[in-house]
PyMOL commands that place a pseudoatom at each C-alpha (Angstrom):
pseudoatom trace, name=CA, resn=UNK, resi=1, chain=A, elem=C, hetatm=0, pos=[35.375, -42.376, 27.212]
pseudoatom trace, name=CA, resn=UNK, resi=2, chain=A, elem=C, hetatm=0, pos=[37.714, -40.190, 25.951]
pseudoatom trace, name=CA, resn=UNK, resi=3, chain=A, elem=C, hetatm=0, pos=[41.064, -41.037, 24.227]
pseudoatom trace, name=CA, resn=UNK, resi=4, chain=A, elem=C, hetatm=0, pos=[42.697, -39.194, 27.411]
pseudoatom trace, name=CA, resn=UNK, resi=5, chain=A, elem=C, hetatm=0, pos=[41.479, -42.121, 29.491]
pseudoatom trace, name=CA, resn=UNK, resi=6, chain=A, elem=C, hetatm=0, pos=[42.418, -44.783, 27.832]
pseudoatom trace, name=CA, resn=UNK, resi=7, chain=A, elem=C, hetatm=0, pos=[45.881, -46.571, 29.287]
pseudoatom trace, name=CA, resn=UNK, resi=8, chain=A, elem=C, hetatm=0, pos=[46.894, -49.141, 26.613]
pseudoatom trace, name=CA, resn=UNK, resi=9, chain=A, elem=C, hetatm=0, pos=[46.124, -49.172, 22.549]
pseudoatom trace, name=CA, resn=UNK, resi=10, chain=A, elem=C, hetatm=0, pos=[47.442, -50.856, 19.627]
pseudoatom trace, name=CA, resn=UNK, resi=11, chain=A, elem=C, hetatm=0, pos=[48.243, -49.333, 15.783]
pseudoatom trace, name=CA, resn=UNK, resi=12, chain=A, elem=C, hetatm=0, pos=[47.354, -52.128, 13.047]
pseudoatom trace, name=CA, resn=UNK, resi=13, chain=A, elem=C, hetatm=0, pos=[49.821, -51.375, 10.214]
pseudoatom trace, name=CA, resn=UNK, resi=14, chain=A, elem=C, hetatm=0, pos=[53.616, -51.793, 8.934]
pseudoatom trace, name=CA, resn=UNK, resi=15, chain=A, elem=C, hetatm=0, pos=[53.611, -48.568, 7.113]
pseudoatom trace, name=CA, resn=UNK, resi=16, chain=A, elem=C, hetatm=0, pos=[54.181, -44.468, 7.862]
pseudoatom trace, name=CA, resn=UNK, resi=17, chain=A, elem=C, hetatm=0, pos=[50.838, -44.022, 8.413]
pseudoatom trace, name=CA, resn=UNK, resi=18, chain=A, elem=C, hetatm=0, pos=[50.966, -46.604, 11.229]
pseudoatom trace, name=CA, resn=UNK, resi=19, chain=A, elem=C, hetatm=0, pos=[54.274, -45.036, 12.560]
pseudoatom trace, name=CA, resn=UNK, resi=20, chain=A, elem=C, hetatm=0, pos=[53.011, -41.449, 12.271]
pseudoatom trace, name=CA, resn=UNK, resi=21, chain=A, elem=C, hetatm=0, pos=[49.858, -42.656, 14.441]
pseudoatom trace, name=CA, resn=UNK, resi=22, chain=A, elem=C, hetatm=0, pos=[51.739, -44.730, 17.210]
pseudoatom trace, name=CA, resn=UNK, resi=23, chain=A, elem=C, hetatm=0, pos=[54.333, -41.979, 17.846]
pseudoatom trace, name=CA, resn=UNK, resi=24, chain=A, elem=C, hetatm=0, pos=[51.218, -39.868, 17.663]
pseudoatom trace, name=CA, resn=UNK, resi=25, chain=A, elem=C, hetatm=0, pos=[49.028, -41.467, 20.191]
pseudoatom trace, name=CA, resn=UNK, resi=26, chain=A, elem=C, hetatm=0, pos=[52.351, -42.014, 22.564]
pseudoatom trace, name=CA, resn=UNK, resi=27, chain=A, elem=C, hetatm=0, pos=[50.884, -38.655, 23.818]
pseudoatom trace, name=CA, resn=UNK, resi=28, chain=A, elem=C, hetatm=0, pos=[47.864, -39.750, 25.225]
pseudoatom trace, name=CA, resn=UNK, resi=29, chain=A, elem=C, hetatm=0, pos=[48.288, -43.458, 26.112]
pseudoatom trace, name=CA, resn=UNK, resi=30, chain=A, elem=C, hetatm=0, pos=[50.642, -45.100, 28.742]
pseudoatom trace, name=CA, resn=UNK, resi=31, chain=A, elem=C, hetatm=0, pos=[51.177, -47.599, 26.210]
pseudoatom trace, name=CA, resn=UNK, resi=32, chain=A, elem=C, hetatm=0, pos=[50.751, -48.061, 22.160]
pseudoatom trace, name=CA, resn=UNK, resi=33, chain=A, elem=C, hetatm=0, pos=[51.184, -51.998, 20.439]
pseudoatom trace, name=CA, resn=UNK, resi=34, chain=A, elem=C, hetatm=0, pos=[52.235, -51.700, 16.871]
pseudoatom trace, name=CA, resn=UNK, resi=35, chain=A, elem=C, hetatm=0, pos=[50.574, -55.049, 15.239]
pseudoatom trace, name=CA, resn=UNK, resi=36, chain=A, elem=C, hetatm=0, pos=[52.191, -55.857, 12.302]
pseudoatom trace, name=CA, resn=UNK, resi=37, chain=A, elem=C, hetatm=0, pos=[51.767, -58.893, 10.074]
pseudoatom trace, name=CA, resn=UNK, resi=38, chain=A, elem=C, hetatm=0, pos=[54.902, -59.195, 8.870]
pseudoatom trace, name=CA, resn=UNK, resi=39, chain=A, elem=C, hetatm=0, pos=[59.196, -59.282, 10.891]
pseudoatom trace, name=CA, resn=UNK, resi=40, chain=A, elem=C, hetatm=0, pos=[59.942, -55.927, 8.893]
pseudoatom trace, name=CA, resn=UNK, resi=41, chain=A, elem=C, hetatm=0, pos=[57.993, -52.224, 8.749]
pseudoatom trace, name=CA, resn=UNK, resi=42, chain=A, elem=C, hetatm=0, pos=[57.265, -51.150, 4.967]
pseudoatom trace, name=CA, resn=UNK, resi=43, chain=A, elem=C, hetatm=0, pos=[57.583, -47.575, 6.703]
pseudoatom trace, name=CA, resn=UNK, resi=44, chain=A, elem=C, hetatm=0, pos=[60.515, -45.408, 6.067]
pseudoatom trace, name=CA, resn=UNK, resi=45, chain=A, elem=C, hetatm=0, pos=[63.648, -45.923, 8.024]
pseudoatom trace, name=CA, resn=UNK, resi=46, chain=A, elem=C, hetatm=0, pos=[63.732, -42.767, 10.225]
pseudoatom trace, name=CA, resn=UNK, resi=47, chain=A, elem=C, hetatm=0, pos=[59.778, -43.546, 11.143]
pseudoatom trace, name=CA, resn=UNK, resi=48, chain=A, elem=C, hetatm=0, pos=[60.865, -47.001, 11.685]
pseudoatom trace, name=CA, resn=UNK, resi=49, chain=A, elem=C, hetatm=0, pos=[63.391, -45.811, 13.924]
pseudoatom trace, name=CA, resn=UNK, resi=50, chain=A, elem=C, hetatm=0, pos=[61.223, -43.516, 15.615]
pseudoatom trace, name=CA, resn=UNK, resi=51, chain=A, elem=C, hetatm=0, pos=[58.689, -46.281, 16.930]
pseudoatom trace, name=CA, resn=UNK, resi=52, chain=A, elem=C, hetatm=0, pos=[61.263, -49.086, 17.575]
pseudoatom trace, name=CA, resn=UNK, resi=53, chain=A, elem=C, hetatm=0, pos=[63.509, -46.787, 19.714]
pseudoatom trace, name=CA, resn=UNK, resi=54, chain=A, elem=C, hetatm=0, pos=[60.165, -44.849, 21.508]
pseudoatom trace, name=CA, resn=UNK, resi=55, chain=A, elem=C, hetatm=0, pos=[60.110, -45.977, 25.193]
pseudoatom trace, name=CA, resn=UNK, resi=56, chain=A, elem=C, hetatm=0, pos=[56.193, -46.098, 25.091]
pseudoatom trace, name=CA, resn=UNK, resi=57, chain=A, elem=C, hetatm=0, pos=[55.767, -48.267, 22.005]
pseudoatom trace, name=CA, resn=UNK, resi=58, chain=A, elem=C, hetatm=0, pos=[56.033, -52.258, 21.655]
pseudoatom trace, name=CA, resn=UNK, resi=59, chain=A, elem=C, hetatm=0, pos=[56.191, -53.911, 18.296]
pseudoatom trace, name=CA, resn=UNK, resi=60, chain=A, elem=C, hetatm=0, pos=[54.181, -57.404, 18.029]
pseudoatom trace, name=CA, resn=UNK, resi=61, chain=A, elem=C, hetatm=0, pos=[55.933, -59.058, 14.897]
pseudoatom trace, name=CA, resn=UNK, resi=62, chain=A, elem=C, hetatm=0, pos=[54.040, -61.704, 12.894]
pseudoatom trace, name=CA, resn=UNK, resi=63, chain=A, elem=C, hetatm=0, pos=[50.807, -61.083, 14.065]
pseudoatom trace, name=CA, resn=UNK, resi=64, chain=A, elem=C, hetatm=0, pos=[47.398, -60.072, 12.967]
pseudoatom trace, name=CA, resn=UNK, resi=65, chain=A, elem=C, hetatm=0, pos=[44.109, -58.996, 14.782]
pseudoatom trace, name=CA, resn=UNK, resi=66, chain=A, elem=C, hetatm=0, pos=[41.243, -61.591, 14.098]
pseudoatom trace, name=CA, resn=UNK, resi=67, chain=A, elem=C, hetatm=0, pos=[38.779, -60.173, 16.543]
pseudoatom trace, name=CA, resn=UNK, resi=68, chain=A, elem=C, hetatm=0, pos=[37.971, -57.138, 18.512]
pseudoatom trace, name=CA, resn=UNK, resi=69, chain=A, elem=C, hetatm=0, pos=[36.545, -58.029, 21.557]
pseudoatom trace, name=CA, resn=UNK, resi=70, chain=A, elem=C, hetatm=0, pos=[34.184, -55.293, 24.223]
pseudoatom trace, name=CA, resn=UNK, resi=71, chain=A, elem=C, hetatm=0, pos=[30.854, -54.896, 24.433]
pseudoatom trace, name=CA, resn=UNK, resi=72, chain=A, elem=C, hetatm=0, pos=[30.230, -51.180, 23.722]
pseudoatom trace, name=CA, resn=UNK, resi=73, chain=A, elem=C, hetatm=0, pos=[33.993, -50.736, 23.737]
pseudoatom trace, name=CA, resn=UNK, resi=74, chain=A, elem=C, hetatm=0, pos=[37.294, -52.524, 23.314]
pseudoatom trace, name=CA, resn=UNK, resi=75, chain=A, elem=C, hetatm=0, pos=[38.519, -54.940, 26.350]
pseudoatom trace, name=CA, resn=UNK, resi=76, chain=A, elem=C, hetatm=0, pos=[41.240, -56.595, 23.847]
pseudoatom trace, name=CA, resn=UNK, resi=77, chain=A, elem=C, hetatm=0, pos=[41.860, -58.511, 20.950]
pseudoatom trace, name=CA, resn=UNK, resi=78, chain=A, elem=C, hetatm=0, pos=[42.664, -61.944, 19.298]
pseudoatom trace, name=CA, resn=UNK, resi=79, chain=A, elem=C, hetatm=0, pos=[45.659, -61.805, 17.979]
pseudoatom trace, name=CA, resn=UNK, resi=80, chain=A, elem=C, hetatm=0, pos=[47.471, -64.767, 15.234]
pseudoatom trace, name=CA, resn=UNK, resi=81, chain=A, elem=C, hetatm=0, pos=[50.646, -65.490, 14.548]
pseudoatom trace, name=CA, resn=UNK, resi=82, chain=A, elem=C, hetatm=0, pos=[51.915, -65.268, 11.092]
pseudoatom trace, name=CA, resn=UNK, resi=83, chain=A, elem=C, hetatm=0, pos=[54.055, -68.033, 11.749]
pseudoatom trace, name=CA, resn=UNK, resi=84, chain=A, elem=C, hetatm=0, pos=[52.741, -70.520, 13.643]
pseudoatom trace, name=CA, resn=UNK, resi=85, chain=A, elem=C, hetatm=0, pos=[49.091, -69.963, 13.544]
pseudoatom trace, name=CA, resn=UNK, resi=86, chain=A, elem=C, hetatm=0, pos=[48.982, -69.895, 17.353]
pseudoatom trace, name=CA, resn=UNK, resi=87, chain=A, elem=C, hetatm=0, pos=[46.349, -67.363, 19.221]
pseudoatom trace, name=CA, resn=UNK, resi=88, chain=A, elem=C, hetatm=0, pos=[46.485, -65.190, 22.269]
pseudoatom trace, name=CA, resn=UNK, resi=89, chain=A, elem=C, hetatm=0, pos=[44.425, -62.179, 23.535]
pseudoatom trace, name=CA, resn=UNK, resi=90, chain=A, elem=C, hetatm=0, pos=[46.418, -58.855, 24.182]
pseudoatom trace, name=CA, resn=UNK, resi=91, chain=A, elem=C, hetatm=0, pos=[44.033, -56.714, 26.628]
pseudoatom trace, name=CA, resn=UNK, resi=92, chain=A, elem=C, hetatm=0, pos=[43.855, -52.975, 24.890]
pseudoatom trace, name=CA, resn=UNK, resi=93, chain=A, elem=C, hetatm=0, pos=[41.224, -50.338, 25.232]
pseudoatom trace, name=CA, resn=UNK, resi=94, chain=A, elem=C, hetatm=0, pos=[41.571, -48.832, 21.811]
pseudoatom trace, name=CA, resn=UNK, resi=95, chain=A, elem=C, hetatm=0, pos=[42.496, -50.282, 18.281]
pseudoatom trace, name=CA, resn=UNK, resi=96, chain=A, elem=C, hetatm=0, pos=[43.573, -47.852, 15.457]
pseudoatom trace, name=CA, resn=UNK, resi=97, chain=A, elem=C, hetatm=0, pos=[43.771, -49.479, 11.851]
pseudoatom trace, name=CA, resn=UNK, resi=98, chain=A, elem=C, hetatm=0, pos=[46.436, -47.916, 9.647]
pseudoatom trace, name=CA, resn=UNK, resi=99, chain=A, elem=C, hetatm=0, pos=[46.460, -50.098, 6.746]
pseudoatom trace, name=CA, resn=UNK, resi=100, chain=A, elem=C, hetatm=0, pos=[47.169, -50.217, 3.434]
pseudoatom trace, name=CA, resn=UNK, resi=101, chain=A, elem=C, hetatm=0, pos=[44.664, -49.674, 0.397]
pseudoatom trace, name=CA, resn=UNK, resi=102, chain=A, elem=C, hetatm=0, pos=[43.570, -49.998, -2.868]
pseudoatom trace, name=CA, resn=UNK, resi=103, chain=A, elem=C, hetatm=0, pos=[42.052, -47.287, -4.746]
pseudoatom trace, name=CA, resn=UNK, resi=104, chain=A, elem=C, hetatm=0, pos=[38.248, -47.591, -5.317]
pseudoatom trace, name=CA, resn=UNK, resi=105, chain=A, elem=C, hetatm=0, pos=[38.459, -47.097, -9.141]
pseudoatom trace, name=CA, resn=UNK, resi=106, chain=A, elem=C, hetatm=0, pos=[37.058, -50.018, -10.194]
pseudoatom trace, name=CA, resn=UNK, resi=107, chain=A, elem=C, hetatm=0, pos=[33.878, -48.422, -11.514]
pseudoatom trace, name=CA, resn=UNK, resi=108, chain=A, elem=C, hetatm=0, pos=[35.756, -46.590, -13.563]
pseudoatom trace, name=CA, resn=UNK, resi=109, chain=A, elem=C, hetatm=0, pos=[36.757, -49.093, -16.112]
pseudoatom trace, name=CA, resn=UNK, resi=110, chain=A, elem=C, hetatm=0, pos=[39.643, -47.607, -17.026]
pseudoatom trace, name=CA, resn=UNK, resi=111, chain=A, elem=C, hetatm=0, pos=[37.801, -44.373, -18.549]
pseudoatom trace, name=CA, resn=UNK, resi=112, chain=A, elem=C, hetatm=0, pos=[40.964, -42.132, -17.584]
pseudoatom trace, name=CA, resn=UNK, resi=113, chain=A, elem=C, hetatm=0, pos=[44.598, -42.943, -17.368]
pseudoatom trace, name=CA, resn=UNK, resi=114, chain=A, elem=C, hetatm=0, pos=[45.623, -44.330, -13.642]
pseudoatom trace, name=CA, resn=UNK, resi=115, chain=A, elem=C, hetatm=0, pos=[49.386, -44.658, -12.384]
pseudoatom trace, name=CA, resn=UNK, resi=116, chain=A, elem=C, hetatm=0, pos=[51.322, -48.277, -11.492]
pseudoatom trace, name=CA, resn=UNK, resi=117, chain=A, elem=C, hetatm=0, pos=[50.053, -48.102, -7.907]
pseudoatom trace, name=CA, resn=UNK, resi=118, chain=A, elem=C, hetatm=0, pos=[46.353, -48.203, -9.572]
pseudoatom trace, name=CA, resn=UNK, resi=119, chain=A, elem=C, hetatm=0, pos=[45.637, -44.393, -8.385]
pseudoatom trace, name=CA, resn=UNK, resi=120, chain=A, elem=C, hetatm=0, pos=[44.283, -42.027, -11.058]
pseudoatom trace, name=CA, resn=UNK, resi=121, chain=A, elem=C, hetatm=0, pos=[46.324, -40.057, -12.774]
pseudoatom trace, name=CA, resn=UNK, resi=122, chain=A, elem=C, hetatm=0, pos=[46.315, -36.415, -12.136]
pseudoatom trace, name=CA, resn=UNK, resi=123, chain=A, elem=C, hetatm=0, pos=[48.072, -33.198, -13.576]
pseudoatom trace, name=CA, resn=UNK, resi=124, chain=A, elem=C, hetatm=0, pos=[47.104, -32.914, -16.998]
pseudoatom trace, name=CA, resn=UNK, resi=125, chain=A, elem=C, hetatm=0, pos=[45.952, -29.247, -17.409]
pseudoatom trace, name=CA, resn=UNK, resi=126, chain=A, elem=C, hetatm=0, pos=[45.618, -28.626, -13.609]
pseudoatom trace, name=CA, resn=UNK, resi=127, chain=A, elem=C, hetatm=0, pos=[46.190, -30.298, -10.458]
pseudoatom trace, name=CA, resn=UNK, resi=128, chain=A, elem=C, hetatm=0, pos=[43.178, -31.944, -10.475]
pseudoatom trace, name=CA, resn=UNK, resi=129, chain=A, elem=C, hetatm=0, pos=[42.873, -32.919, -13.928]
pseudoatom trace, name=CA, resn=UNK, resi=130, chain=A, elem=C, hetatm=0, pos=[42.570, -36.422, -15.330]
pseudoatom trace, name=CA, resn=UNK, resi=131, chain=A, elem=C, hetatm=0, pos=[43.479, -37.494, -18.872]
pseudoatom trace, name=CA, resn=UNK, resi=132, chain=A, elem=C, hetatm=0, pos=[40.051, -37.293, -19.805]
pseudoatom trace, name=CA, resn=UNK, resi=133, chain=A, elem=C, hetatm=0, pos=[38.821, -33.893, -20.366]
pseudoatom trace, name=CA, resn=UNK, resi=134, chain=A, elem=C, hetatm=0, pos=[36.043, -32.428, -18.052]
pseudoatom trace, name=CA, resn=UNK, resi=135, chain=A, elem=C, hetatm=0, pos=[36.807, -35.278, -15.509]
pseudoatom trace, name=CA, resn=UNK, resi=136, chain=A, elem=C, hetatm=0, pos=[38.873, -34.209, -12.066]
pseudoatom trace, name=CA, resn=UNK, resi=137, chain=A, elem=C, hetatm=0, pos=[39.880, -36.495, -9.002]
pseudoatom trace, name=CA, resn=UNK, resi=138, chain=A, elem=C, hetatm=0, pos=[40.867, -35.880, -5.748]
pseudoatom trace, name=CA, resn=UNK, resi=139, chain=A, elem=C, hetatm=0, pos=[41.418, -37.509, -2.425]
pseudoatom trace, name=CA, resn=UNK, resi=140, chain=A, elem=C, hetatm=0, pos=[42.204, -41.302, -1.998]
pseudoatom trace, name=CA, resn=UNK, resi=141, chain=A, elem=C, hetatm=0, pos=[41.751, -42.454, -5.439]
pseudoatom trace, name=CA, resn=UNK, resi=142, chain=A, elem=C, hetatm=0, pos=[44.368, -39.705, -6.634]
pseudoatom trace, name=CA, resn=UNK, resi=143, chain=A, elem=C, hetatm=0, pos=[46.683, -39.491, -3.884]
pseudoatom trace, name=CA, resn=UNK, resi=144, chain=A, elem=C, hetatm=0, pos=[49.033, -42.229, -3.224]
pseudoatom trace, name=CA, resn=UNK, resi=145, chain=A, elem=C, hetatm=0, pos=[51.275, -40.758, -0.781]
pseudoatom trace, name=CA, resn=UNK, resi=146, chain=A, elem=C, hetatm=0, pos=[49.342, -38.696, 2.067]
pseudoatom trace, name=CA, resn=UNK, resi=147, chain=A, elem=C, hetatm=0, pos=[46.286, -40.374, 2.127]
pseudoatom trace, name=CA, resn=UNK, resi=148, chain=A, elem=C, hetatm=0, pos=[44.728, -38.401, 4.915]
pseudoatom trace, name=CA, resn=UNK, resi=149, chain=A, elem=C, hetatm=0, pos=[41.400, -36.748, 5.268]
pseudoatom trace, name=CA, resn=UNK, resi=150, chain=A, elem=C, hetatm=0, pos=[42.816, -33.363, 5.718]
pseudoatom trace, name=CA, resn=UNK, resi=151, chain=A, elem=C, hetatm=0, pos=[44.670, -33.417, 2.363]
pseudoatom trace, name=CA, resn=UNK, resi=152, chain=A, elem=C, hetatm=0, pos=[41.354, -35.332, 0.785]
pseudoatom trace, name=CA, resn=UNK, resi=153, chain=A, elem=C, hetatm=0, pos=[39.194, -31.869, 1.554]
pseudoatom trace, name=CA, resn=UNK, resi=154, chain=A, elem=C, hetatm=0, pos=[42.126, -29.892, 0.554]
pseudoatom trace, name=CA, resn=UNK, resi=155, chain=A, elem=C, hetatm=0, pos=[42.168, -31.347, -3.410]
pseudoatom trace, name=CA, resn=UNK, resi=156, chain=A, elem=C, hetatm=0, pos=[38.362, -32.195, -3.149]
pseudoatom trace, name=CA, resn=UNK, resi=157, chain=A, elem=C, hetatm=0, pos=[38.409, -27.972, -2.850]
pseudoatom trace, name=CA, resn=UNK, resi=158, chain=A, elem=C, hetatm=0, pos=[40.616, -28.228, -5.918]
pseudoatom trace, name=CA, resn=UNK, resi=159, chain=A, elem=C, hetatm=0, pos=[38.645, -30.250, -8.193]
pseudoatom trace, name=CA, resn=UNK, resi=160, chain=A, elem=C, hetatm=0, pos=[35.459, -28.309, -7.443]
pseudoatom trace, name=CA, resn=UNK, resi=161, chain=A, elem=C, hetatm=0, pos=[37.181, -24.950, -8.218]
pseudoatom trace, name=CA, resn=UNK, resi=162, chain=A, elem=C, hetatm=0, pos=[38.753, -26.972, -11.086]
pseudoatom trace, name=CA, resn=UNK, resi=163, chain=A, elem=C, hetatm=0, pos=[35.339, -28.293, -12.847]
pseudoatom trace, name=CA, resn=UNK, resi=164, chain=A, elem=C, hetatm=0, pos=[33.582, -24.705, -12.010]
pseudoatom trace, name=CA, resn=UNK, resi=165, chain=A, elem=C, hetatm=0, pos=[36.065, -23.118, -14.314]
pseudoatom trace, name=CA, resn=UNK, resi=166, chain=A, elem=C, hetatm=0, pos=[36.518, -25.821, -16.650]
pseudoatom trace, name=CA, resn=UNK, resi=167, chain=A, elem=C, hetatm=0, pos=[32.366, -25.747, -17.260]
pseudoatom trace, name=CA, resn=UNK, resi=168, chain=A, elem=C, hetatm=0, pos=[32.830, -21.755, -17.436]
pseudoatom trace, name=CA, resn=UNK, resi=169, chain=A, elem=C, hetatm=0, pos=[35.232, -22.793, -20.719]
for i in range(1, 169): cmd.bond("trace and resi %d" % i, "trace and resi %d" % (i + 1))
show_as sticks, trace
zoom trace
């Protein structure tokens, strides 16, 4: 079934991501939930703003998904308050997750410099570069603030172009 189809759906997330896909999928569904663990958005104010004054959107403070329910596709979810550790089911046929993450950088061991958020470090000599010579990143372990696939191919392209030249050296 097609996105186009689907009447009700819910954005997991507190964050611009999460507002940039609810006001996003407003187009397509009759109704979008924004489930958010916390009583505040981490988002910034205007996106904030955005979703909380959108006619199409409804915020469900203090809650978080513990299971996805369908068999083959989603018929709703269990949802837990924050607060109160009560539970209730919120019918849906589509769950997004716009979360928060951690760079996977672990296996790095610290080998090049990474930035207070724990993303690596980028910039050096070229866009690309780490502070270890030879060694380029790209994507979600170098890019704190877009964090979408689109932008992920776009620096992925750098870094290749970047290490061709740099073994040419």
């Amino acid at each position: 079934m097609c996105i186009r189809d689907r009447k009700e759906v819910a954005v997991v997330g507190g964050g611009d991501s999460a507002m940039e896909e609810a006001l996003f999928l407003t187009k397509f569904a009759t109704k979008v939930y924004v489930i958010h663990r916390r009583d505040q958005f981490r988002a910034s104010q205007i996106m904030q703003d955005r979703v909380l004054n959108h006619e199409k959107i409804e915020v469900i403070w203090n809650s978080t998904v513990e299971k996805i329910i369908g068999d083959g596709a989603v018929s709703s979810v269990v949802l837990k308050n924050t607060g109160d550790g009560s539970e209730s089911e919120l019918n849906l046929d589509g769950v997004f997750v716009a979360i928060g993450h951690d760079p996977n950088v672990e296996f790095l061991n610290n080998f090049v410099e990474l930035d207070e958020k724990g993303y690596i470090k980028t910039g050096f000599t070229t866009d690309t570069s780490t502070s270890v010579p030879g060694v380029f990143a790209a994507g979600d372990v170098a890019d704190s603030i877009y964090r979408q696939a689109i932008t992920a191919a776009g620096t992925g392209c750098q870094a290749a172009i970047d290490s061709e030249r740099w073994l040419d050296h």
